[in-house]
C-alpha positions in Angstrom: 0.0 0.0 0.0 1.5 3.3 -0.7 2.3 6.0 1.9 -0.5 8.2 0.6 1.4 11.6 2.3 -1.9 13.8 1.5 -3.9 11.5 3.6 -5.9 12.9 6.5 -3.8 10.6 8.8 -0.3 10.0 7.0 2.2 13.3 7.2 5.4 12.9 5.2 7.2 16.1 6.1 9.3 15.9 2.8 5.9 15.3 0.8 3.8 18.3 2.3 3.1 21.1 -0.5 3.4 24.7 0.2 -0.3 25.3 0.0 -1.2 22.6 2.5 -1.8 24.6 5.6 -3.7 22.4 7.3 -1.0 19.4 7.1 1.8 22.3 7.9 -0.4 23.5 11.2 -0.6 19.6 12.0 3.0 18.8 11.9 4.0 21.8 14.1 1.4 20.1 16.8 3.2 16.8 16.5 6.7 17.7 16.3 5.6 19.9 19.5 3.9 16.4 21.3 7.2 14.7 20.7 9.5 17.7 21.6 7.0 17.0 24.7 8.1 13.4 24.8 11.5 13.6 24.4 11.4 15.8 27.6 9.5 13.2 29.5 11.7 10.0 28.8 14.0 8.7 31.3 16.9 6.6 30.3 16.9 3.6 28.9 15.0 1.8 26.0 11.9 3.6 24.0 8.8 2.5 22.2 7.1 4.4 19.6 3.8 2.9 18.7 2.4 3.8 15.7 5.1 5.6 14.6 3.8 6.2 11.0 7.2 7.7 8.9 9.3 7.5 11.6 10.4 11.4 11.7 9.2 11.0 15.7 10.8 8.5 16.6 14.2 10.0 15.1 13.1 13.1 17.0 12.6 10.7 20.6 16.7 9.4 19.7 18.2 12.8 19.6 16.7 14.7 21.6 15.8 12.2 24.5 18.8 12.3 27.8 19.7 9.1 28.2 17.8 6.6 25.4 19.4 3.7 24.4 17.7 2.8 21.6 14.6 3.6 20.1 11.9 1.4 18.1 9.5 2.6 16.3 6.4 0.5 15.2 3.7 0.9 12.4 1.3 -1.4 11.1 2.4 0.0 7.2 4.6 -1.6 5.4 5.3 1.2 3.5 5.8 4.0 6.1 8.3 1.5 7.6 10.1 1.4 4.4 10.3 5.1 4.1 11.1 5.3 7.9 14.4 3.0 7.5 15.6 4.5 4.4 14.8 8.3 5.9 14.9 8.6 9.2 16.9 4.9 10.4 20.4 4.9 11.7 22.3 4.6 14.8 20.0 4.7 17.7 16.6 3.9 16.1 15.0 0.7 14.5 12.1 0.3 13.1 9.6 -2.6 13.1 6.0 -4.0 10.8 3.6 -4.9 13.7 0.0 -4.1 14.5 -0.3 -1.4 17.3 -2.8 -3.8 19.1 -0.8 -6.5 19.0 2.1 -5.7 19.6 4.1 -7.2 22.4 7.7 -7.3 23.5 9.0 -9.6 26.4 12.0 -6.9 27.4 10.2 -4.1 27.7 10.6 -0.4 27.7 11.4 2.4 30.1 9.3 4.9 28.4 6.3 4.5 25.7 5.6 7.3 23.6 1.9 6.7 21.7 0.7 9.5 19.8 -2.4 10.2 17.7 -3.2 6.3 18.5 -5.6 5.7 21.1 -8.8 7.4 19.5 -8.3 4.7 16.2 -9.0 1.7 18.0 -12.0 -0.1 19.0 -11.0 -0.8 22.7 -8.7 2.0 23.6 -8.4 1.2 27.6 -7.1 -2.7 26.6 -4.4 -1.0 24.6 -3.5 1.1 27.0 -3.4 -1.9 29.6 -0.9 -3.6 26.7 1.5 -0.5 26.6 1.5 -0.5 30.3 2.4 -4.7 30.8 5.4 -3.4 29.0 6.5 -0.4 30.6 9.5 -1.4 33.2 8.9 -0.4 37.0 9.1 3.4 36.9 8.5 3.4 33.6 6.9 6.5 31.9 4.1 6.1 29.5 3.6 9.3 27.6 -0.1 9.5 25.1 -2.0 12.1 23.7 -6.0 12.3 22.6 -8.0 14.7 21.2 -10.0 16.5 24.1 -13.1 18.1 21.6 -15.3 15.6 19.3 -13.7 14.3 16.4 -15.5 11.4 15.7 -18.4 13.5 13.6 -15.6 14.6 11.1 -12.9 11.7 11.0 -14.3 9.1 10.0 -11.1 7.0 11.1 -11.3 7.9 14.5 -13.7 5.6 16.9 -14.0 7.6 20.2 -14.4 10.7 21.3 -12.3 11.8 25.1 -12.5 14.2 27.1 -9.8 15.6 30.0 -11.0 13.5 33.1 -11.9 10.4 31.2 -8.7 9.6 29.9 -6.8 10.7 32.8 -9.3 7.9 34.4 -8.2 5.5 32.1 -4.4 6.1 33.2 -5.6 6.0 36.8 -6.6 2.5 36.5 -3.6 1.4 35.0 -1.6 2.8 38.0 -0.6 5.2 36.2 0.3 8.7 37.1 0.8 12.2 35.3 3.5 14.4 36.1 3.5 16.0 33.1 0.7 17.6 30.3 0.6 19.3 26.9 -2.1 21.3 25.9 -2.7 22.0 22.6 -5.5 24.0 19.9 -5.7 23.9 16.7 -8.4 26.5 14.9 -10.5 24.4 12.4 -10.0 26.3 8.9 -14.1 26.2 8.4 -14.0 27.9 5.3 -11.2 25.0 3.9 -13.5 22.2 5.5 -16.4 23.5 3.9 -14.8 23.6 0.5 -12.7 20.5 0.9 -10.2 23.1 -0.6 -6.9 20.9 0.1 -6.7 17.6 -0.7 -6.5 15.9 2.6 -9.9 17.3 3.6 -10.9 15.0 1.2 -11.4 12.0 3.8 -13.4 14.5 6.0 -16.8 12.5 6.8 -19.4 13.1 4.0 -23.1 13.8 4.2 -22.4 15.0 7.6 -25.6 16.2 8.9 -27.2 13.1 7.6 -24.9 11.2 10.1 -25.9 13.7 12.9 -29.3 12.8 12.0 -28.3 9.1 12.7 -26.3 9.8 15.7 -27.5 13.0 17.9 -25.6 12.3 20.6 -22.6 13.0 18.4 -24.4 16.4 17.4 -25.2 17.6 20.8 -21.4 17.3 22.0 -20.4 19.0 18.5 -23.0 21.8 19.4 -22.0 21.5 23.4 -17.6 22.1 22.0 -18.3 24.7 20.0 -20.1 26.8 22.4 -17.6 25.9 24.9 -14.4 26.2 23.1 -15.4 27.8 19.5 -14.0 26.3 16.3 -11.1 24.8 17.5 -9.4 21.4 18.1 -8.1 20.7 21.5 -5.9 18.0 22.5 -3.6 16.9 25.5 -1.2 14.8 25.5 -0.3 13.4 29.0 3.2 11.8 30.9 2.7 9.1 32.9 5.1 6.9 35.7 3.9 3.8 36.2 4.8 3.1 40.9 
């Protein structure tokens, strides 16, 4: 399957064009969560979990005080491939696996997971995955978007808020130390018009899905008074006792 760099959910920095502001706007957020993570790590061996081209986890290797070795992990063949050939090299390997599946028997002393959590069907059995392989004062370090999503992406499955997925690290034994806030205006003039070419994917026929799912309308309506036109998301550090 090819990399597909205009994708709502793929970023190839090399690939972005100049009038793609909304993929520009969306790199600067990531590259600022993993700034984030590399801050949080403590020494040792890293995991980066869906690590789509690999310009992350490169990111996690240099930057991070005291990593010995980072591996990033994507279910794509072909964003492995480009992460090897682009971003590989001393420090970082890369790795084909499904996210959910995943499982390594030596562990890691910090798990970066990114962008992931709101893609899967059963986000708190993930999380209980990452954690089972986090080393005793291991940090665990995961972002989700905070305002609905679900309404627009069609490839995301849940929609969080602040408290429930703090609550979900809680019952891990997990705790934060550290957070990341984050907004991101939504370009409603661009979405409307579908005027760059990963707004493409953006869910069709949308009020014909609110009419199918009003629960999803209400929290759209309940965000948008609350926080206007804008995409929030936090990104959270966690040790695990």
């Amino acid at each position: 399957m090819p990399l597909a760099p205009d994708s709502l959910e793929r970023l190839v920095p090399d690939a972005l064009e100049p009038g793609d502001a909304t993929g520009r706007a969306t790199l600067r957020l990531h590259l600022e969560r993993y700034e984030f993570a590399a801050r949080c790590l403590v020494p040792g061996r890293v995991l980066d979990i869906a690590c789509g081209v690999g310009y992350g986890t490169r990111l996690l290797a240099d930057r991070g005080a005291g990593v010995r070795g980072v591996l990033g992990v994507d279910r794509s063949e072909a964003a492995v491939a480009y992460a090897q050939s682009r971003y590989g090299g001393a420090g970082v390997a890369f790795r084909v696996a499904d996210a959910f599946a995943f499982r390594d028997a030596e562990g890691f002393d910090s798990i970066v997971s990114l962008e992931t959590i709101e893609h899967l069907e059963d986000p708190s059995r993930f999380l209980a995955g990452l954690a089972a392989m986090l080393r005793p004062g291991g940090v665990l370090i995961a972002s989700v978007p905070t305002t609905p999503s679900v309404d627009l992406n069609p490839h995301h499955r849940h929609d969080f808020n602040e408290r429930g997925f703090r609550r979900m690290l809680a019952a891990l034994a997990l705790t934060p130390f550290e957070a990341l806030q984050q907004v991101q205006p939504v370009p409603l003039g661009a979405v409307l018009r579908r005027s760059e070419a990963r707004m493409s994917e953006l869910r069709p026929q949308l009020f014909a899905y609110y009419a199918r799912h009003p629960g999803s309308a209400l929290r759209r309506v309940w965000s948008t008074l609350r926080h206007g036109l804008a995409n929030h998301y936090l990104t959270l550090a966690a040790r695990r006792g």
